[in-house]
C-alpha positions as a LaTeX table, in Angstrom:
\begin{tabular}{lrrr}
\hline
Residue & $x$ (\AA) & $y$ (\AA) & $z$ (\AA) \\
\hline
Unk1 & 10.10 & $-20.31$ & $-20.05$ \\
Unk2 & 12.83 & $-22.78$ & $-19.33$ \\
Unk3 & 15.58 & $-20.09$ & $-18.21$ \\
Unk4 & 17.54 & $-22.15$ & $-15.86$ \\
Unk5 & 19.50 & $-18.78$ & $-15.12$ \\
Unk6 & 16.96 & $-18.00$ & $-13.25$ \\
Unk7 & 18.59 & $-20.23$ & $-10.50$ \\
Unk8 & 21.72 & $-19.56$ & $-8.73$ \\
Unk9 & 24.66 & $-21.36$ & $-10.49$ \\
Unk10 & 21.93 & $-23.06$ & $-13.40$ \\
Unk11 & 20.48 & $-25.88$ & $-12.04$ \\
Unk12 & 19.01 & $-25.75$ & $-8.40$ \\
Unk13 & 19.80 & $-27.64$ & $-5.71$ \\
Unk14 & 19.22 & $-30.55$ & $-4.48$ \\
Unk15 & 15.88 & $-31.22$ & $-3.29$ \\
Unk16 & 14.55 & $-27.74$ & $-3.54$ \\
Unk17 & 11.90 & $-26.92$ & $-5.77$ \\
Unk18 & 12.23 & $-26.36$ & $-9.19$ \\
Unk19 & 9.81 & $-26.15$ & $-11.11$ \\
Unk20 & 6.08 & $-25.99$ & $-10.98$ \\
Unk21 & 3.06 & $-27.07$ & $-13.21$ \\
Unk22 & $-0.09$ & $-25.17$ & $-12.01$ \\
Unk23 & $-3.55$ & $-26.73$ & $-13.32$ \\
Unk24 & $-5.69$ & $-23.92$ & $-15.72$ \\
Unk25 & $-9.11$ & $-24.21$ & $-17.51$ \\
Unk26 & $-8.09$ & $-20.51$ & $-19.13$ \\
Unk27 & $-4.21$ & $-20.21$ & $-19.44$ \\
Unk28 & $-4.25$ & $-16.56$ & $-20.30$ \\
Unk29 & $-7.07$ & $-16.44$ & $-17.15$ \\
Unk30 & $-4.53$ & $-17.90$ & $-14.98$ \\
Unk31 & $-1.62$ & $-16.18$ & $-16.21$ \\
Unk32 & $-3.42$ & $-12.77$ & $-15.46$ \\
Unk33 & $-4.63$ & $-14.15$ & $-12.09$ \\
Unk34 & $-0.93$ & $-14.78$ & $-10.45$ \\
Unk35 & 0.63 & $-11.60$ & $-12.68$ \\
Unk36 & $-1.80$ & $-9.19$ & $-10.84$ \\
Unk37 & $-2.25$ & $-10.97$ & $-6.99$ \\
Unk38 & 1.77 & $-12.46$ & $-6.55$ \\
Unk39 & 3.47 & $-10.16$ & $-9.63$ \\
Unk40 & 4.47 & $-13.25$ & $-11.35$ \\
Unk41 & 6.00 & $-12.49$ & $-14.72$ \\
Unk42 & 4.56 & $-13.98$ & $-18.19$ \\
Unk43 & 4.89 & $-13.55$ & $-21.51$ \\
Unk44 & 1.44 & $-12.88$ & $-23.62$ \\
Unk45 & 0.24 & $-16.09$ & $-25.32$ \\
Unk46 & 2.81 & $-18.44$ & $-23.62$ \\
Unk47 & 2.08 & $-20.88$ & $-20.64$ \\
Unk48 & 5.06 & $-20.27$ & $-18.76$ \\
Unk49 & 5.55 & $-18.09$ & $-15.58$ \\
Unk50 & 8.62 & $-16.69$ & $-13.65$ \\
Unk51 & 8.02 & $-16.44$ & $-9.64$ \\
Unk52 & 10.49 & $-15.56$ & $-7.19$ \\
Unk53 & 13.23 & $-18.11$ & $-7.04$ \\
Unk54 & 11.19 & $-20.72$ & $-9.55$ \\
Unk55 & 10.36 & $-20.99$ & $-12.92$ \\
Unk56 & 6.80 & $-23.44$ & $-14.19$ \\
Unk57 & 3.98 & $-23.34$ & $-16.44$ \\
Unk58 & 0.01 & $-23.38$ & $-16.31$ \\
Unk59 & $-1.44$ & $-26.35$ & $-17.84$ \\
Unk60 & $-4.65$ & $-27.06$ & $-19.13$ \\
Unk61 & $-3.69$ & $-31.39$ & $-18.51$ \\
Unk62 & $-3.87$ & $-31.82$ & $-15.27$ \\
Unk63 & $-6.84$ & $-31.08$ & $-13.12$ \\
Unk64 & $-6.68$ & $-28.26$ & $-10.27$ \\
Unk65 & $-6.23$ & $-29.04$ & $-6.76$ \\
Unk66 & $-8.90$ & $-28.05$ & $-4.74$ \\
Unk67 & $-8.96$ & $-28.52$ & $-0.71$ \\
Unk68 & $-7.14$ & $-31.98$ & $-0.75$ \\
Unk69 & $-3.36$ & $-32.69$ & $-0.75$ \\
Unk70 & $-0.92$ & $-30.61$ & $-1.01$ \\
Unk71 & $-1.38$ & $-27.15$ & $-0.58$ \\
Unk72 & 1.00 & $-24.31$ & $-1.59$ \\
Unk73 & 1.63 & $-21.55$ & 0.25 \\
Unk74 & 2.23 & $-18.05$ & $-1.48$ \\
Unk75 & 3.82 & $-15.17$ & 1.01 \\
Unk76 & 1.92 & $-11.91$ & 0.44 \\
Unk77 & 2.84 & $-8.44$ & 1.64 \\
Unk78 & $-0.83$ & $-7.21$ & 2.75 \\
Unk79 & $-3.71$ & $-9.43$ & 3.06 \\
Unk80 & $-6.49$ & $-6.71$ & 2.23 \\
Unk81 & $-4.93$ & $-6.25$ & $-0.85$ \\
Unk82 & $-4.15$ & $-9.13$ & $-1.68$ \\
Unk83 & $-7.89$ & $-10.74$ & $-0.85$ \\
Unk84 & $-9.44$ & $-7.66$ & $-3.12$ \\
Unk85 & $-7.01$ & $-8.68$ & $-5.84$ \\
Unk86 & $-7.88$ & $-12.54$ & $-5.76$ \\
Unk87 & $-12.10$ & $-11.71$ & $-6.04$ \\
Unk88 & $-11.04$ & $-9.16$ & $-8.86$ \\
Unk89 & $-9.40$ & $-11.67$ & $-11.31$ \\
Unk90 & $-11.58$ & $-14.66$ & $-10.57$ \\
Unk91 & $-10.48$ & $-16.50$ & $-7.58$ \\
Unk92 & $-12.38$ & $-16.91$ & $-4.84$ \\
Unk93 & $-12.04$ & $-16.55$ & $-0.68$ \\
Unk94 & $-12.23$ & $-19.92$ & 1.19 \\
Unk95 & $-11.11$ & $-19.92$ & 4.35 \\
Unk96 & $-11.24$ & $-16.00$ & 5.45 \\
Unk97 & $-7.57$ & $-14.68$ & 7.07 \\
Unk98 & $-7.07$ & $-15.95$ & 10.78 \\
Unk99 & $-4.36$ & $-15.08$ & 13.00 \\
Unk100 & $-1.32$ & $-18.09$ & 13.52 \\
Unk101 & 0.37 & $-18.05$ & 16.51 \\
Unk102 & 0.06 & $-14.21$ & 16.81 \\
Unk103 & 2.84 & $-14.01$ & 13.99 \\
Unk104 & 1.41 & $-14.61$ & 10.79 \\
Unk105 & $-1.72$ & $-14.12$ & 9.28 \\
Unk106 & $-3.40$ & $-17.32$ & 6.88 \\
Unk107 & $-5.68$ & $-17.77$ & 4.47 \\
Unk108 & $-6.98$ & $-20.11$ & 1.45 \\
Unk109 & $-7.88$ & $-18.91$ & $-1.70$ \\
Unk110 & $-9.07$ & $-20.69$ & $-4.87$ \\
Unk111 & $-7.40$ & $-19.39$ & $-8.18$ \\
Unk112 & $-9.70$ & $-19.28$ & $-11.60$ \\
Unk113 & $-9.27$ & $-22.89$ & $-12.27$ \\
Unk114 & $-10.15$ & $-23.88$ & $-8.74$ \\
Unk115 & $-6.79$ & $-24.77$ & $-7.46$ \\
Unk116 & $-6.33$ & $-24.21$ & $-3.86$ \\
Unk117 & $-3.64$ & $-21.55$ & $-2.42$ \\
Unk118 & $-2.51$ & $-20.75$ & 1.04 \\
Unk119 & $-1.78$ & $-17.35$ & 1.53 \\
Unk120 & 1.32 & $-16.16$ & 4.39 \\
Unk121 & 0.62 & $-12.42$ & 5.64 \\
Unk122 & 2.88 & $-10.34$ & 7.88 \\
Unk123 & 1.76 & $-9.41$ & 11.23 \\
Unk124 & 2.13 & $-5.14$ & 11.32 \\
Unk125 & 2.51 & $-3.12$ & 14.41 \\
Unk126 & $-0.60$ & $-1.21$ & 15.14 \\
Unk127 & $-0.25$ & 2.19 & 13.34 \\
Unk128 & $-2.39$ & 5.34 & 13.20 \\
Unk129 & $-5.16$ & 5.45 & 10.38 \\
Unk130 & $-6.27$ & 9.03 & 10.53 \\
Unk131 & $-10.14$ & 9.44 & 9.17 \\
Unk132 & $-11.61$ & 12.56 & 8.68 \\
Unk133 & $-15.21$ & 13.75 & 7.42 \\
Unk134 & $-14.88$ & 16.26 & 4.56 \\
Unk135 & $-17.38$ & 17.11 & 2.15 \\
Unk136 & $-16.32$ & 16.76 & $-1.30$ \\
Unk137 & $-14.36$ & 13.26 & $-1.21$ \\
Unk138 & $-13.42$ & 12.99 & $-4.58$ \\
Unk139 & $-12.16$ & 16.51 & $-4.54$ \\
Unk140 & $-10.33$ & 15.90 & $-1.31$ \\
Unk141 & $-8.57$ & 12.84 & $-2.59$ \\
Unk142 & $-7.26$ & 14.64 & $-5.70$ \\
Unk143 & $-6.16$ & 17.34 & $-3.66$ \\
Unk144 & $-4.19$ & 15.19 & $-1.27$ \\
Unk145 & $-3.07$ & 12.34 & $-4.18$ \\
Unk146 & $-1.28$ & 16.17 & $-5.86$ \\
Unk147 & 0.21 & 17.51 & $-2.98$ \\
Unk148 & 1.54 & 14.14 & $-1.47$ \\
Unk149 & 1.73 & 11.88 & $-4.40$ \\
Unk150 & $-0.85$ & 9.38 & $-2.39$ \\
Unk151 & $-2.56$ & 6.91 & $-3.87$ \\
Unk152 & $-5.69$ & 6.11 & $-4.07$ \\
Unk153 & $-7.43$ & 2.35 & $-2.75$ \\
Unk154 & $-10.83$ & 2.52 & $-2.28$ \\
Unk155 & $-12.56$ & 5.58 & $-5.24$ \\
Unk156 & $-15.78$ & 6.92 & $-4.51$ \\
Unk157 & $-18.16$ & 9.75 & $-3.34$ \\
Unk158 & $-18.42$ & 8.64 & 0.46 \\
Unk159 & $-15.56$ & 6.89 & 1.40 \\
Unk160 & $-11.66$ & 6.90 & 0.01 \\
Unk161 & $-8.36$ & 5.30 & 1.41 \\
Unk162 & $-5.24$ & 7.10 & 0.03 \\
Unk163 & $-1.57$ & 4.57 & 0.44 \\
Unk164 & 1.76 & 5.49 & 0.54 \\
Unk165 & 4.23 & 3.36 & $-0.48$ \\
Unk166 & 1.38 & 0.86 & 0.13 \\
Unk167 & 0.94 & 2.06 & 3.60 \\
Unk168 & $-2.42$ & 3.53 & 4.58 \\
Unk169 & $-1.98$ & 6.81 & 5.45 \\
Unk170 & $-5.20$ & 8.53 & 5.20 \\
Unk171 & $-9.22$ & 7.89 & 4.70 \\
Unk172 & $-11.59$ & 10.16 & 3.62 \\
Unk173 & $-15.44$ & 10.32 & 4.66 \\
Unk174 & $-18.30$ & 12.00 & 3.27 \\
Unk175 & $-19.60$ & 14.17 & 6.42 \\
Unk176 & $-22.70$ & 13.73 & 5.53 \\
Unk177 & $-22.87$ & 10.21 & 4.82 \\
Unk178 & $-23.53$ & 7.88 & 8.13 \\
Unk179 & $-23.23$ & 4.39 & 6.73 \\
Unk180 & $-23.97$ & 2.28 & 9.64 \\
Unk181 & $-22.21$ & 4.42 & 12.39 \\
Unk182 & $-24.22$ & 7.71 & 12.10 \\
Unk183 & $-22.73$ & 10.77 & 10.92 \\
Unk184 & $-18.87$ & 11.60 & 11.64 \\
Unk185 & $-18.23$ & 15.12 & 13.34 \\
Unk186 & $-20.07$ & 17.80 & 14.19 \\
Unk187 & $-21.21$ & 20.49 & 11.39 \\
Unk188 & $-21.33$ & 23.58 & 13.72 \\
Unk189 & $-17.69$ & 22.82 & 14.83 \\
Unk190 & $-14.44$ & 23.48 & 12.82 \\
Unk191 & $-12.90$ & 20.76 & 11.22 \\
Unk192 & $-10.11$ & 18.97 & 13.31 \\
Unk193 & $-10.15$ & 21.94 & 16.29 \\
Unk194 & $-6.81$ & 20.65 & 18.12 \\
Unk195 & $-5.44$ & 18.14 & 15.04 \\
Unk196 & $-2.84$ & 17.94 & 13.12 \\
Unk197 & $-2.76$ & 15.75 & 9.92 \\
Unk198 & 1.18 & 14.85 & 10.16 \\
Unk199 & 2.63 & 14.08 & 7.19 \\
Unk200 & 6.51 & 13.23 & 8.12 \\
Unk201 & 9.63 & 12.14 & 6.39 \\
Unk202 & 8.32 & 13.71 & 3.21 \\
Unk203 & 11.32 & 13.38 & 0.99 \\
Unk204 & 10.15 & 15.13 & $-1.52$ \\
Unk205 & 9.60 & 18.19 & 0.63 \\
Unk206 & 10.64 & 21.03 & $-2.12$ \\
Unk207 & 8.71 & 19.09 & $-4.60$ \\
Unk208 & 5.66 & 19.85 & $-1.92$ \\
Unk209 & 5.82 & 23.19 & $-1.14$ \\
Unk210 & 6.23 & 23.50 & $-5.17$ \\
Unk211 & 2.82 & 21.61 & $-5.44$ \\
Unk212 & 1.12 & 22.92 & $-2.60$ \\
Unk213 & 2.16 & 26.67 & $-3.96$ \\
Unk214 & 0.31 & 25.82 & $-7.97$ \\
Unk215 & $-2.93$ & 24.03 & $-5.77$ \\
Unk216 & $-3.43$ & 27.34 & $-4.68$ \\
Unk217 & $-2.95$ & 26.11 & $-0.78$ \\
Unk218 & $-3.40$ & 28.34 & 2.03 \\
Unk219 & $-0.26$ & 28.16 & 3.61 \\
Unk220 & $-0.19$ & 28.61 & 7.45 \\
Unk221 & 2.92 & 28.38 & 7.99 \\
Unk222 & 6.67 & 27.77 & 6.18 \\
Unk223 & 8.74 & 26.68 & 5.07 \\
Unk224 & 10.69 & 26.46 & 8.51 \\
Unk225 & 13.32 & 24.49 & 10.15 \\
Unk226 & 11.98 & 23.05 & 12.96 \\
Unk227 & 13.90 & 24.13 & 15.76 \\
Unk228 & 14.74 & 27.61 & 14.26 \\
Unk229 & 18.68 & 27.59 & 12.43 \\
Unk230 & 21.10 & 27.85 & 15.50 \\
Unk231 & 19.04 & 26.04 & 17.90 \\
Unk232 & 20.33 & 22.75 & 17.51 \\
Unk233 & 19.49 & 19.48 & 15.72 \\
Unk234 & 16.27 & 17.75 & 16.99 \\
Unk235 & 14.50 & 16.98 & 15.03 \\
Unk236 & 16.12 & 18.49 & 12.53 \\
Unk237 & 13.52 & 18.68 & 9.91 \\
Unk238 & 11.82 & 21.74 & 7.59 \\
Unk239 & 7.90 & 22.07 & 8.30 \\
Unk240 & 4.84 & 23.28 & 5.82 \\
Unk241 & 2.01 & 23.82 & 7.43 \\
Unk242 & $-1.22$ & 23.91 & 5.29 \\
Unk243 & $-5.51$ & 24.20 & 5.26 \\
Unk244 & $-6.24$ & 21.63 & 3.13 \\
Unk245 & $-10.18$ & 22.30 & 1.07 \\
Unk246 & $-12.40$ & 21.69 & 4.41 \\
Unk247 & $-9.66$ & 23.50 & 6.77 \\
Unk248 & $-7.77$ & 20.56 & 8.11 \\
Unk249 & $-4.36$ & 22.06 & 9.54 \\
Unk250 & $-2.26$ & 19.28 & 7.19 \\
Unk251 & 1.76 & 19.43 & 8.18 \\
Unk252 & 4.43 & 18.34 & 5.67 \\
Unk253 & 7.41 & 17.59 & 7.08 \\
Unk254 & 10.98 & 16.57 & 5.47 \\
Unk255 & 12.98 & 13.48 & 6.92 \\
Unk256 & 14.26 & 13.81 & 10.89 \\
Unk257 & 18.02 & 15.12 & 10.42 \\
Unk258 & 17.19 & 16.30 & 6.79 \\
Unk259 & 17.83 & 19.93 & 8.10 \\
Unk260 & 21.33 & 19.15 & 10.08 \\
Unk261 & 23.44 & 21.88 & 10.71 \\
Unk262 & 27.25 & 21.12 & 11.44 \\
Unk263 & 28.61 & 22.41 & 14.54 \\
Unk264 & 30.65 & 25.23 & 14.34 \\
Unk265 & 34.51 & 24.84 & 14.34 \\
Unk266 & 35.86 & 26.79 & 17.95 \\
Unk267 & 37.22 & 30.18 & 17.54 \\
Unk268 & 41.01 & 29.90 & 18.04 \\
\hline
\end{tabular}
């Protein structure tokens, strides 16, 4: 690939970096490697590569870099995902993720010829991870992957994480499975007595209620506006409220504002 269109105004500027020959034992190994961790694009049985802002090639003349010289540093949205996707298309961990300057998270990874990578992750604000103990996992995760659109990271009859947008959202957990931290809830109480599984600025909230309606849900409550119509505008939002299979109380709710009603011209 030797599109220099690819570069603002055809040929880049000075001293930035161009172009970039990456050592490879397998091309099409290497090619499928940095498609599936970074998204670069390639084109089946050629050498070349497109990454953001640069264009380059995998090579099978020049030998990789491992841990000396220079090392280049790939940005990466998550690191869990990224990490799983590196071990699954035959790189390697070498130095596991540790926290820089309380900004950035690193790490070194070795791609499937052995050349060394730095890795650049964002540091997230903490955020709540709901778990809950149900007893059909697989079951549950279909139920809440049709209803919500989630998707599905982990698979499996005792443990599931469902994303959203990449986000995790939601993990499921066999009840009766205790791994190495003994059994999660109580059998002889009902599930989540004083919880609410919040989903919020569901977008697709009609597209819900019309999936929630053909998986047979038992509907607890809605649709409503939440507060009632003529009781002003916070939030603002239309509510579902929902059992999901082990009789989690699950709330869908549209955007904040999503449910705005004008005010009302004065009588004259």
């Amino acid at each position: 690939m030797t599109d220099t269109a690819s570069f603002s105004g055809g040929h880049p500027r000075h001293g930035q970096l161009g172009y970039l020959q990456l050592p490879a034992v397998d091309v099409a190994a290497s090619a499928a490697f940095y498609r599936a961790v970074f998204g670069w694009v390639t084109e089946a049985g050629q050498a070349g590569f497109t990454a953001p802002g640069l264009l380059g090639q995998w090579t099978t003349g020049r030998s990789p870099s491992t841990a000396g010289g220079v090392l280049l540093w790939l940005c990466v949205d998550e690191l869990y995902r990224t990490l799983h996707q590196v071990t699954e298309h035959g790189g390697a961990v070498r130095v596991p993720p540790y926290l820089d300057g309380g900004e950035r998270w690193l790490a070194e990874v070795d791609d499937p010829a052995g050349t060394r990578l730095g890795l650049v992750a964002p540091v997230r604000v903490t955020q709540p991870q709901p778990l809950i103990a149900v007893r059909d996992v697989e079951a549950s995760s279909r139920w809440y992957q049709e209803l919500l659109g989630l998707v599905s990271d982990h698979g499996g009859p005792h443990y599931e994480r469902l994303l959203a947008g990449g986000t995790l959202v939601l993990q499921l957990h066999r009840d009766e499975t205790e791994h190495d931290h003994g059994r999660i809830g109580d059998p002889d109480q009902p599930a989540g007595n004083g919880m609410l599984l919040w989903f919020g600025d569901t977008a697709d909230f009609d597209g819900a209620v019309t999936r929630a309606t053909a998986l047979g849900a038992d509907v607890v409550r809605g649709p409503v506006r939440n507060p009632p119509s003529g009781q002003g505008n916070g939030p603002a939002h239309r509510e579902l409220w929902l059992r999901d299979p082990d009789g989690y109380t699950v709330v869908i709710a549209s955007p904040d504002g999503e449910a705005h009603e004008p005010a009302t011209p004065p009588v004259r």
